[in-house]
C-alpha positions as CSV (number, residue, x, y, z in Angstrom):
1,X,3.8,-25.2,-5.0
2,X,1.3,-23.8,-8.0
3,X,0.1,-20.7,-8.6
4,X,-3.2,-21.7,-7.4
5,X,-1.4,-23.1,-4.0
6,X,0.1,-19.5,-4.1
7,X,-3.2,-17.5,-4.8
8,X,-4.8,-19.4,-2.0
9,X,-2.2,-18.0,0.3
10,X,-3.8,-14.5,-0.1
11,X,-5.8,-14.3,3.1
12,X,-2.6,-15.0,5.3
13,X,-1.5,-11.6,5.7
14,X,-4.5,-10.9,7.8
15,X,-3.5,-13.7,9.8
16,X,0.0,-15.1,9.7
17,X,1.6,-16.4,12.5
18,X,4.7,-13.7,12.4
19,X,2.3,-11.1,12.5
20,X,2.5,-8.0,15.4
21,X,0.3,-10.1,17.7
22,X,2.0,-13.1,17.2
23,X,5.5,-11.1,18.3
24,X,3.1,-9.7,21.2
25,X,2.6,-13.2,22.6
26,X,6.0,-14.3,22.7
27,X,6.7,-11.2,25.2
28,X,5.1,-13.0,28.3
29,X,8.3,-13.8,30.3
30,X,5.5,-15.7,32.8
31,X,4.7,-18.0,29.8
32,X,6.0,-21.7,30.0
33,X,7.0,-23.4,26.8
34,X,4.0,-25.6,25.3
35,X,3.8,-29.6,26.9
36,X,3.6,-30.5,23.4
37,X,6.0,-28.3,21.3
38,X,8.9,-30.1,19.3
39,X,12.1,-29.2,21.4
40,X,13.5,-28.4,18.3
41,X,12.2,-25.4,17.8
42,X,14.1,-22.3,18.7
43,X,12.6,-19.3,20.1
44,X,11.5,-16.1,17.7
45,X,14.8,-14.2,16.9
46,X,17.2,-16.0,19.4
47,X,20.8,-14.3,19.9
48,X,21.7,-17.5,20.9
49,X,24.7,-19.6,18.8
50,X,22.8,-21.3,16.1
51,X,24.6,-24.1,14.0
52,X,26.2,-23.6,10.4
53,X,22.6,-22.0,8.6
54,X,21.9,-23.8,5.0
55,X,19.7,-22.0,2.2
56,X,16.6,-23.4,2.2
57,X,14.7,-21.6,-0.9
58,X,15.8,-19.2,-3.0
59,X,13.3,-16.6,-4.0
60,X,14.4,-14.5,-7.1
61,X,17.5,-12.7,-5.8
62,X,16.9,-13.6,-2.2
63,X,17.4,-16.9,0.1
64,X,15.5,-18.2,3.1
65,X,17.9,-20.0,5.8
66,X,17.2,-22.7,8.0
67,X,17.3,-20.2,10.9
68,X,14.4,-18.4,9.4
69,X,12.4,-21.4,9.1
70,X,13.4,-22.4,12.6
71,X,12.6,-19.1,14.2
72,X,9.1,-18.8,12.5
73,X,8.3,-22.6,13.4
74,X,9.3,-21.3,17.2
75,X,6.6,-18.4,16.9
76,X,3.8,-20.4,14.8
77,X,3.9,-23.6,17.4
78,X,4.1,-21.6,20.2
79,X,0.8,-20.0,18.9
80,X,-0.9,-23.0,18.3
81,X,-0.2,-24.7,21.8
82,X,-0.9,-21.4,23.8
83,X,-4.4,-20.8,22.2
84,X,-5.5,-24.5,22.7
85,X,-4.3,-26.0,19.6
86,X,-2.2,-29.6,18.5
87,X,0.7,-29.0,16.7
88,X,1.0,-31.4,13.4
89,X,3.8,-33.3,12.4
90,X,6.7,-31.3,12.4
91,X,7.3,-32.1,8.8
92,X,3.8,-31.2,7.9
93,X,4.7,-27.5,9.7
94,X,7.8,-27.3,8.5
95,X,6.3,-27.3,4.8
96,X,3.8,-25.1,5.5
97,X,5.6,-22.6,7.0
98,X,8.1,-22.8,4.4
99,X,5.0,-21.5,1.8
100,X,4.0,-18.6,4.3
101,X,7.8,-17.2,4.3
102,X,7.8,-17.9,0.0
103,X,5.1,-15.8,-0.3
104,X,6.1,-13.1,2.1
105,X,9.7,-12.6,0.7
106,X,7.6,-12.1,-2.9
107,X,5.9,-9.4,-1.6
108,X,8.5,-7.6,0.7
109,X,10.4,-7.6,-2.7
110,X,7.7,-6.3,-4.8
111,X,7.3,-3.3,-2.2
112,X,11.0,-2.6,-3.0
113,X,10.9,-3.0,-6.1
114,X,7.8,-0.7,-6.5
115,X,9.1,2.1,-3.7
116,X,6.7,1.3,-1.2
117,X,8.8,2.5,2.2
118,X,8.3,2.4,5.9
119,X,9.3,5.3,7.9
120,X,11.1,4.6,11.8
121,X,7.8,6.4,12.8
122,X,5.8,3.7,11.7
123,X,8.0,1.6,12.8
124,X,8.5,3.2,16.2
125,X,4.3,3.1,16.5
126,X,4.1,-0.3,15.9
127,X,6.6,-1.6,18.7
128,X,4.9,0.8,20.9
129,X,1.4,-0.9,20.0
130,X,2.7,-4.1,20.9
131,X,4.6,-2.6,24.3
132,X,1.0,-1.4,25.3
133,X,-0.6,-4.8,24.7
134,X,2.2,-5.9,27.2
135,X,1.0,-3.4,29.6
136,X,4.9,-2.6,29.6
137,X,7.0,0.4,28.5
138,X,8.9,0.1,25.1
139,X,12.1,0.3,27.4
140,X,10.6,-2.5,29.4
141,X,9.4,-4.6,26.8
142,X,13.0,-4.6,25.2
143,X,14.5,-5.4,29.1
144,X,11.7,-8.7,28.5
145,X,13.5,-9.4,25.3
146,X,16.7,-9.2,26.0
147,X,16.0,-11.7,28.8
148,X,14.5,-13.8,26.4
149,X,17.2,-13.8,24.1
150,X,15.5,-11.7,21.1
151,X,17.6,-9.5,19.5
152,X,15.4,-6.4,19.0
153,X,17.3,-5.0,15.7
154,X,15.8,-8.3,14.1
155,X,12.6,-8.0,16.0
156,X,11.9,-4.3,14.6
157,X,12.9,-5.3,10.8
158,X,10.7,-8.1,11.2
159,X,8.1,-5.7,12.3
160,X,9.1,-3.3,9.4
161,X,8.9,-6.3,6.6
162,X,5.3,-6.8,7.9
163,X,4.1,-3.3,7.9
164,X,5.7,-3.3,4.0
165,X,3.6,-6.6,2.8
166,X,0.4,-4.9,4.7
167,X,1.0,-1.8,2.7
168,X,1.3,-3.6,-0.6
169,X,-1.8,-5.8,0.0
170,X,-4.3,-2.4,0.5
171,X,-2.6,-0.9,-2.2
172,X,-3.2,-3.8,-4.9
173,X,-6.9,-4.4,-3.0
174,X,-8.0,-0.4,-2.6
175,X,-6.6,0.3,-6.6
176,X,-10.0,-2.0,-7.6
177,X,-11.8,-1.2,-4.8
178,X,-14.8,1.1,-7.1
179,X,-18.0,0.8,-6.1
180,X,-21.2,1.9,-7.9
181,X,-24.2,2.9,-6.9
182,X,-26.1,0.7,-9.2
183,X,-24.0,-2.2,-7.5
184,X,-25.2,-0.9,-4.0
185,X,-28.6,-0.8,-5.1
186,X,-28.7,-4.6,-6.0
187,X,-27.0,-6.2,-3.4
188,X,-29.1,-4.6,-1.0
189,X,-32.3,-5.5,-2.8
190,X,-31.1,-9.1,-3.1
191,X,-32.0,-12.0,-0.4
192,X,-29.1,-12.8,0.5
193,X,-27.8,-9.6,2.1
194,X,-30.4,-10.1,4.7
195,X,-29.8,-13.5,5.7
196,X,-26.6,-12.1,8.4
197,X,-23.4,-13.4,8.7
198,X,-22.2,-16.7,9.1
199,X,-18.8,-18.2,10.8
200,X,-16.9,-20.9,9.3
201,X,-13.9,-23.2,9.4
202,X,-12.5,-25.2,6.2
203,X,-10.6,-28.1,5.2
204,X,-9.2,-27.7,1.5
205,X,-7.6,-30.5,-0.1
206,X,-5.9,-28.6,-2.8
207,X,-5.0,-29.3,-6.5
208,X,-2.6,-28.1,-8.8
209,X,-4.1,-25.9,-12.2
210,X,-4.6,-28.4,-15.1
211,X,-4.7,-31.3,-13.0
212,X,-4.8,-34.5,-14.3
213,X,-7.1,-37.0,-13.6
214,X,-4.7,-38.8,-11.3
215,X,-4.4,-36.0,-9.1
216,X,-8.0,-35.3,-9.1
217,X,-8.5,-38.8,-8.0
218,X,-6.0,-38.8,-5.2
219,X,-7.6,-35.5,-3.9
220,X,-11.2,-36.9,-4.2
221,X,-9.6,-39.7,-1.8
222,X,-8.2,-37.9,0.1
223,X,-11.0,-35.5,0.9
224,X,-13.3,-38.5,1.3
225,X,-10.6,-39.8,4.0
226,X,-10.9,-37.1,6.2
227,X,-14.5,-36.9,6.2
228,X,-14.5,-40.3,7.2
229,X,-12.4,-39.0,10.4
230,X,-14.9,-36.6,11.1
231,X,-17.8,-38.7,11.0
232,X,-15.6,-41.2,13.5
233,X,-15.6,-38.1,15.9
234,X,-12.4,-36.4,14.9
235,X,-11.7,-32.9,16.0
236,X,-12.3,-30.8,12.4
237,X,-10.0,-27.9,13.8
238,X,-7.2,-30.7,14.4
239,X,-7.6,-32.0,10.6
240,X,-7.6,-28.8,9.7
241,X,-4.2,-28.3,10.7
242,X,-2.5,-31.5,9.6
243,X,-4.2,-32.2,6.5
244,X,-5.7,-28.9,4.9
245,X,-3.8,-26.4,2.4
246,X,-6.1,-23.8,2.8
247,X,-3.6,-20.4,4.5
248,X,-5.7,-20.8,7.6
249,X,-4.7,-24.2,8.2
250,X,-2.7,-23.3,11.0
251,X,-5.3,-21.6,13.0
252,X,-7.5,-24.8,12.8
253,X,-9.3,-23.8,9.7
254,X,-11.2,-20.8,11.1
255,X,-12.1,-18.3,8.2
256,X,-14.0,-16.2,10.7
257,X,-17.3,-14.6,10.1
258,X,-18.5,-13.8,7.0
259,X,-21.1,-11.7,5.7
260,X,-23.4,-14.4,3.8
261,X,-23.8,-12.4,0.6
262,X,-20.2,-12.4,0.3
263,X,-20.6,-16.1,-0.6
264,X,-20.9,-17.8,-3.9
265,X,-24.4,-18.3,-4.2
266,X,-24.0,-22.3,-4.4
267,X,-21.9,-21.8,-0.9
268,X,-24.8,-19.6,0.0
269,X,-27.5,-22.5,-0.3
270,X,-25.1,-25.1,1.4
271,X,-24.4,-23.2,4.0
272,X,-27.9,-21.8,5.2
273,X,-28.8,-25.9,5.1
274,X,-26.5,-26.6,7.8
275,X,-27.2,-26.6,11.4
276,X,-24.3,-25.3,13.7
277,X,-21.4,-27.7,14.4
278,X,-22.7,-28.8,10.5
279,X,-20.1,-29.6,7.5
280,X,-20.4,-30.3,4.6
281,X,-19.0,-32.7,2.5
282,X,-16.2,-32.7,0.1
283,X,-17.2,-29.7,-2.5
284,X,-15.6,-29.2,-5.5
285,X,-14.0,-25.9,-6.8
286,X,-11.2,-24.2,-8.6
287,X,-8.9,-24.5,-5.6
288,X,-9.2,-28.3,-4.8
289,X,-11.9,-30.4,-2.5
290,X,-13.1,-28.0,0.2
291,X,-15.0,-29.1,3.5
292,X,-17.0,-26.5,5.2
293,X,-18.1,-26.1,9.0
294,X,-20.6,-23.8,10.4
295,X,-19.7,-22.7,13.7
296,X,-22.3,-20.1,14.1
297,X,-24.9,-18.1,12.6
298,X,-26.2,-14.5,13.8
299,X,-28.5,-12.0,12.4
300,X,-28.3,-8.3,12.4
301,X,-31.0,-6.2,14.2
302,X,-33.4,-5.1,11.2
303,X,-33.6,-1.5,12.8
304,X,-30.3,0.2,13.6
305,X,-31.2,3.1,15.8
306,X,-28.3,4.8,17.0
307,X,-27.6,8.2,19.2
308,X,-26.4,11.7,17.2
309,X,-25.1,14.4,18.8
310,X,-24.8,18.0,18.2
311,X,-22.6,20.3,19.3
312,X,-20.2,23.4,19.2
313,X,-16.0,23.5,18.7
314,X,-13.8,26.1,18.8
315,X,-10.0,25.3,18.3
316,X,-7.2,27.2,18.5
317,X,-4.2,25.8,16.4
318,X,-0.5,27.3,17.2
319,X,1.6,28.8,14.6
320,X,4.4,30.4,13.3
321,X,3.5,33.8,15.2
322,X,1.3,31.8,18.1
323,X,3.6,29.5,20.4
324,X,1.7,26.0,21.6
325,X,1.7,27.9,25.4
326,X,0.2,30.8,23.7
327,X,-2.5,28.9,21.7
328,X,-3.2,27.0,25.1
329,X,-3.6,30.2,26.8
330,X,-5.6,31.9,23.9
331,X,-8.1,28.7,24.8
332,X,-8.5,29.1,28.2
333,X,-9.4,32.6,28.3
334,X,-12.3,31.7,25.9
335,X,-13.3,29.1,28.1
336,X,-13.5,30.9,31.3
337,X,-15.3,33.5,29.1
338,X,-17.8,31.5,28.1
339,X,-18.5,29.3,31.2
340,X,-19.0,32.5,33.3
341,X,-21.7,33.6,30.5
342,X,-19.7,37.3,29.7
343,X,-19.9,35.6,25.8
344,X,-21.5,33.2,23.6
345,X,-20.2,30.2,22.5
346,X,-21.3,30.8,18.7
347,X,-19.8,33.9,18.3
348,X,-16.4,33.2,20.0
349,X,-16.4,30.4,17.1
350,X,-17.2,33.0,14.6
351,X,-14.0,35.2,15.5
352,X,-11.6,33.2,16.7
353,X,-12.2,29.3,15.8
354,X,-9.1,28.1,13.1
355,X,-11.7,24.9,12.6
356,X,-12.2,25.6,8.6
357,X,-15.1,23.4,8.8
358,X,-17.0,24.7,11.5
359,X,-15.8,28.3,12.2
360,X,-17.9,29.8,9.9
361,X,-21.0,28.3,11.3
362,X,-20.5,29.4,14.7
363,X,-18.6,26.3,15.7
364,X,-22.0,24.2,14.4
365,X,-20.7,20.8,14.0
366,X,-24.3,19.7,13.0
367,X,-25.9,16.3,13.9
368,X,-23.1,13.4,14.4
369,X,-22.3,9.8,15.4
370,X,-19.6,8.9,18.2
371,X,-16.8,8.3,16.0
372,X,-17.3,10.8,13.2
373,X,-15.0,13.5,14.4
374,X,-12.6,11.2,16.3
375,X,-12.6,8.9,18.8
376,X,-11.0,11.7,21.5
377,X,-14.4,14.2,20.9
378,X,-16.6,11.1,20.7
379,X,-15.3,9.5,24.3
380,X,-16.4,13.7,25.9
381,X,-19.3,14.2,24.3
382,X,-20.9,10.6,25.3
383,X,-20.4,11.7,29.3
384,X,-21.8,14.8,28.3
385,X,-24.6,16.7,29.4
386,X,-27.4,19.3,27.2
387,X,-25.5,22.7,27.7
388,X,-22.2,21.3,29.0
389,X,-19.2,22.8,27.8
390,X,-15.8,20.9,28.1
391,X,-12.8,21.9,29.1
392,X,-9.7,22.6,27.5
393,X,-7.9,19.8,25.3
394,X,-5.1,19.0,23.2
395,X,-5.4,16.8,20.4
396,X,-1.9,15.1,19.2
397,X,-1.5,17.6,16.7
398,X,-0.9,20.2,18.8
399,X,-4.0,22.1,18.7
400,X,-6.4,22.7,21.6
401,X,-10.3,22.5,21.2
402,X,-13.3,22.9,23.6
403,X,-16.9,21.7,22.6
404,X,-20.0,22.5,24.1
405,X,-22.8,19.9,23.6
406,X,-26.5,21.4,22.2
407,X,-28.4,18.1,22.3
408,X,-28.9,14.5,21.7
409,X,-31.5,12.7,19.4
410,X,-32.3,8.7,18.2
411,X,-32.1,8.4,14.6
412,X,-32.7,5.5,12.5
413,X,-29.7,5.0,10.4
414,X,-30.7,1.5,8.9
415,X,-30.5,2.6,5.3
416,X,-27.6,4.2,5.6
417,X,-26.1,1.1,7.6
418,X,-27.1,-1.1,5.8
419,X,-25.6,0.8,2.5
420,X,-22.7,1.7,3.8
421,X,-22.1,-2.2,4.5
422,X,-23.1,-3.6,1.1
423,X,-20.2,-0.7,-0.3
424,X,-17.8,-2.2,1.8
425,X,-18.9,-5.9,1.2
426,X,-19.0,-5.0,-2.3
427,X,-15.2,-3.5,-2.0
428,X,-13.9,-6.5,0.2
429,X,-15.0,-9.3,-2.7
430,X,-13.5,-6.8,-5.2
431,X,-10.0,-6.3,-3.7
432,X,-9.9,-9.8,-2.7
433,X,-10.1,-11.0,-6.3
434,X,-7.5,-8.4,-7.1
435,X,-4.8,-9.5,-4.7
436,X,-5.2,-13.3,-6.2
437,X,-4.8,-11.8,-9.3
438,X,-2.0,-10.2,-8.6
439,X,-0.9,-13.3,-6.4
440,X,-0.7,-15.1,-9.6
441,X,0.9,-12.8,-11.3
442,X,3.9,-12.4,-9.1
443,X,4.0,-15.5,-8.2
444,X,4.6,-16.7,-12.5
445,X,7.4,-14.5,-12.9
446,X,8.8,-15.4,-9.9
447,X,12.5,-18.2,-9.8
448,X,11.8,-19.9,-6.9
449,X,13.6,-23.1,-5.8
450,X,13.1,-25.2,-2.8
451,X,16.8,-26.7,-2.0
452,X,15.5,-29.4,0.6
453,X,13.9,-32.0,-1.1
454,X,11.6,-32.9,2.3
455,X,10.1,-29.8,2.2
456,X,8.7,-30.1,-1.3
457,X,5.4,-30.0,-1.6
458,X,4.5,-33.3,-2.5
459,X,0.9,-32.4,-3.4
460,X,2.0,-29.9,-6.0
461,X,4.0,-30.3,-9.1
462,X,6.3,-27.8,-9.5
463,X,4.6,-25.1,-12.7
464,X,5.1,-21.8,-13.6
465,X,8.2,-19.7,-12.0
466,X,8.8,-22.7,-9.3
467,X,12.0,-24.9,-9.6
């Protein structure tokens, strides 16, 4: 493994196979095993007897076991085979597997190293989201592991290693994440950024840095080999996962949809000059021999006219002197006075609101999208009538609130849409090239030895911080 290998690795976060949906999956005690999975592999986190462990890799000051590998083989096959997939050689997963773990034990030891922390809350909320994708209690889920054979103190410091290398990854990617509005202005202006979004899938035939012409050669071939298959009718999501190095190799190559002017521009022309189901063939970059598929193309609507809403709030926040009961109390007796018309709305916001934002103004919340003051006021006020006051509500934070809706109006927001997504385009490309960076960076002052010679990476000479 190189640090280019490495630095390719940098979209797997968003999409590893130990990730909280993978652990989701596994929870199904309905599910059968795949036809097609090696019977070697155990299942996630088994409390079962395991045999003597062995060190795999040793990553700075920390080791990866044979166990792990096992257990993360377990998950990753199981989510190939249940969403459709064909598993590769076993050796070919074991390898690739082995890189995801590599680069995640990097970066749970550079969020200790740097003081990143994750609190049992976070923790707690994560389990919970993955209970409610169950449609099961946290208490049941756990029954469903236990029967499994999951030990759940392994399962939750898996969940909190996760929620440590996501943490890391926004930091590094939001710390260059500037945008201008000179930047704005030109992407917007430029062709591209009307041209919609495209979805893709990849093979990459990767290369080392400063390789020789040998290697170059062998990956040419190689490339060229597997184009070959697909011409002959082979399955490009199947060669994506036995023969690609790319960190979505496992999920068949898919890169998902991508806004075209995110795209190199020479990607840009290839791309808009295939027809769906298209590939291309073997490209040459910095990373290796890339072979692209377009899977789909769709266009944005050139107006976006979307529904605002204005409306009234009045909260009433408990405190030190005013008891949650007493708050919720306060609230009601406002409502009832202003539904059986002894006050007005506005001037019960004026005296008694503890909104900062609002109170001032009469409770005026001013023109606003669903969304824009929480998804909890956004779900009321889109079942809402002109005039229509709600009742009481608590919000998680203790405080209770009642709106009363003004009016609705149609608004064309398409400059502001379309602004708002070049920034975020614009931030995206941005943090992306600062997490490779930074890949790099940890990745050459890194000691890291592979201790099984089969699961060397054949295709890469060992450089920088790799033994």
């Amino acid at each position: 493994m190189n640090r280019s290998r490495l630095a390719r690795l940098a979209l797997m976060l968003a999409s590893c196979a130990f990730t909280l949906p993978a652990f989701a999956q596994l929870l199904n005690p309905n599910t059968p095993p795949p036809d097609n999975a090696p019977s070697s592999l155990p299942s996630l986190v088994s409390n079962q007897p395991q045999p003597l462990d062995r060190i795999v890799a040793v990553v700075n000051d920390g080791v990866i076991l044979q166990s792990q590998l096992d257990q993360t083989m377990g998950t990753i096959a199981h989510q190939i085979t249940s969403s459709g997939g064909k598993l590769p050689p076993q050796n070919v997963l074991e390898k690739q597997v082995l890189q995801r773990l590599i680069l995640n034990q990097l970066l749970i030891q550079k969020a200790r190293d740097n003081g990143v922390r994750v609190s049992d809350d976070q923790v707690d909320a994560a389990v919970a989201n993955i209970a409610e994708q169950n449609k099961m209690s946290v208490p049941q889920m756990q029954a469903a592991m236990q029967q499994q054979g999951v030990d759940y103190a392994s399962f939750r410091q898996q969940l909190r290693d996760q929620l440590l290398v996501r943490e890391v990854q926004q930091q590094v990617m939001q710390s260059n994440a500037q945008v201008s509005d000179a930047e704005i202005d030109n992407l917007v202006a430029s062709p591209a950024f009307k041209q919609g979004e495209v979805h893709l899938a990849r093979i990459l035939v990767g290369l080392p840095e400063g390789a020789n012409a040998q290697q170059i050669e062998a990956a040419q071939a190689k490339a060229d080999k597997i184009e070959s298959e697909l011409k002959a009718g082979k399955d490009f999501a199947a060669l994506a996962v036995s023969d690609s190095n790319a960190p979505e190799a496992l999920d068949g190559g898919d890169l998902g949809w991508r806004r075209v002017d995110e795209l190199p521009p020479a990607v840009q022309q290839i791309v808009n000059s295939l027809q769906e189901g298209g590939y291309t063939e073997p490209l040459r970059d910095a990373s290796g021999f890339t072979i692209l598929k377009l899977e789909g193309k769709r266009t944005p609507d050139t107006k976006q006219i979307v529904t605002e809403y204005h409306a009234l709030h009045l909260m009433i926040k408990p405190t030190a002197v005013l008891s949650e009961q007493g708050a919720q109390d306060k609230i009601t007796k406002l409502y009832q006075e202003i539904v059986d018309g002894h006050a007005d709305f506005a001037e019960l916001a004026k005296q008694n609101s503890d909104d900062p934002t609002t109170a001032n103004a009469g409770g005026d919340m001013g023109w606003f999208m669903l969304g824009d003051w929480g998804s909890e006021v956004g779900k009321l006020v889109a079942g809402m009538q002109p005039g229509q006051v709600t009742q009481p509500f608590r919000s998680p934070d203790g405080s209770w609130h009642i709106v009363k809706l003004l009016g609705t109006r149609q608004a064309d927001k398409t400059r502001d849409i379309e602004r708002e997504q070049a920034r975020q385009a614009i931030a995206a490309r941005k943090g992306q090239q600062s997490y490779e960076q930074f890949l790099r960076d940890l990745e050459s002052s890194a000691y890291i030895s592979i201790r099984v010679p089969e699961l060397a990476d054949d295709a890469n000479l060992a450089g920088g911080g790799m033994q």
